[in-house]
C-alpha positions in Angstrom: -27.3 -97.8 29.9 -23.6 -97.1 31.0 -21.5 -94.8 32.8 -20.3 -91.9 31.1 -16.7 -91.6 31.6 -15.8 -88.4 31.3 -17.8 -85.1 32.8 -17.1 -83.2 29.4 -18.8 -86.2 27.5 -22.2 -85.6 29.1 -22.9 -82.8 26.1 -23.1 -86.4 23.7 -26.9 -86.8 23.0 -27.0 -90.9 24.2 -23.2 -91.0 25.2 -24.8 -93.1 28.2 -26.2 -96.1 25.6 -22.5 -96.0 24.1 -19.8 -98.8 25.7 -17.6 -96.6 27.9 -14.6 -98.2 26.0 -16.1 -96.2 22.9 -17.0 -93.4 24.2 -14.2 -91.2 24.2 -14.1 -92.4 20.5 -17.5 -91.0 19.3 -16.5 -88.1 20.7 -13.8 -88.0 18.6 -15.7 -88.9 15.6 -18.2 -86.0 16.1 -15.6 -83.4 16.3 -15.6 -84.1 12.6 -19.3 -85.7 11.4 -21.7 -83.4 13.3 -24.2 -86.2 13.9 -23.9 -89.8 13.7 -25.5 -93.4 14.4 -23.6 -96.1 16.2 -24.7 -99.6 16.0 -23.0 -103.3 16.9 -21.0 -104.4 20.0 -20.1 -100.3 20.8 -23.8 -100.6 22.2 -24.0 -103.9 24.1 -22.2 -105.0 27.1 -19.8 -107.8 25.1 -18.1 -105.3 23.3 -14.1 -105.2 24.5 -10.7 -103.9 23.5 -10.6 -105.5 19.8 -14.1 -104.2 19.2 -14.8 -102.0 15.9 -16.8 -99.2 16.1 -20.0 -99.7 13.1 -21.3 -96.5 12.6 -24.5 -95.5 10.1 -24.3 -92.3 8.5 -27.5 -90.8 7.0 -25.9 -88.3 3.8 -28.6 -85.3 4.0 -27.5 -84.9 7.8 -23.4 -84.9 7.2 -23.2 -82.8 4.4 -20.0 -84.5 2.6 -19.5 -87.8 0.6 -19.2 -91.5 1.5 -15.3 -91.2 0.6 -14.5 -87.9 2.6 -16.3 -89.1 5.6 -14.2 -91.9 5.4 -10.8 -89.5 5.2 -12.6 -88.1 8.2 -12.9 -91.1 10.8 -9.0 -92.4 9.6 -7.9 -89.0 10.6 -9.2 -88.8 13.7 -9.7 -92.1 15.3 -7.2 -95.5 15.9 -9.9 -98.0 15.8 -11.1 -100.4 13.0 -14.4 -99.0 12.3 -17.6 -100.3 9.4 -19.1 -97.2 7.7 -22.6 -97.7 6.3 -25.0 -95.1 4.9 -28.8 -95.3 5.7 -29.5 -95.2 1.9 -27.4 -97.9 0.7 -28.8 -100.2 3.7 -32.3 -99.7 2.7 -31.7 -100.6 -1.2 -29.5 -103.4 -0.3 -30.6 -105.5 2.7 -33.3 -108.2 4.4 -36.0 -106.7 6.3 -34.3 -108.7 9.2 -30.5 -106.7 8.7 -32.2 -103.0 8.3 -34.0 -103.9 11.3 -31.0 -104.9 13.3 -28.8 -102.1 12.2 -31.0 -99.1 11.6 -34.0 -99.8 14.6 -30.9 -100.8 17.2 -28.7 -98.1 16.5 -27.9 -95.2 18.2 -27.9 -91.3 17.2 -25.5 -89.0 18.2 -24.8 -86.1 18.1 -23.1 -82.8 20.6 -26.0 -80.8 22.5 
């Protein structure tokens, strides 16, 4: 768990198991995806300033395609980012990679 570094941020279902670095990020991010799943170094302690942000997007909850939830995060963020969807993982990976990036990740989302 880490600090939460800004009062306002506290509405962030799990802001507190997001890097404080990325934080203010996600928040960002779900101005514009209502609900999202962060996974990778934005949730351990070894991520730093040249982190990405991987984030796992699960279509029947955001409501909009792969390509304009993509126009979404370039719009309103300044980080490199991954985008995944939960569908494509599950059709195209080992056990061991769903199980690292889907069972480890984090869901977000405003309260």
């Amino acid at each position: 768990m880490f600090n939460v570094v800004e009062k306002e941020l506290n509405n962030i279902h799990n802001i507190n198991k997001i890097h404080p670095r990325k934080q203010r990020t996600v928040s960002k991010i779900l101005k514009e995806i209502p609900t999202i799943k962060v996974f990778g170094s934005a949730i351990r302690w070894d991520c730093n300033e040249k982190s990405d942000i991987d984030i796992l997007l699960n279509k029947d909850k955001v409501g909009c395609s792969k390509k304009e939830a993509y126009k979404k995060l370039v719009k309103c963020i300044d980080t490199d980012f991954d985008l995944l969807w939960e569908d494509e993982i599950k059709d195209n990976m080992t056990e061991n990679q769903k199980e690292n990036i889907i069972d480890k990740s984090v869901e977000l989302y405003e309260e």
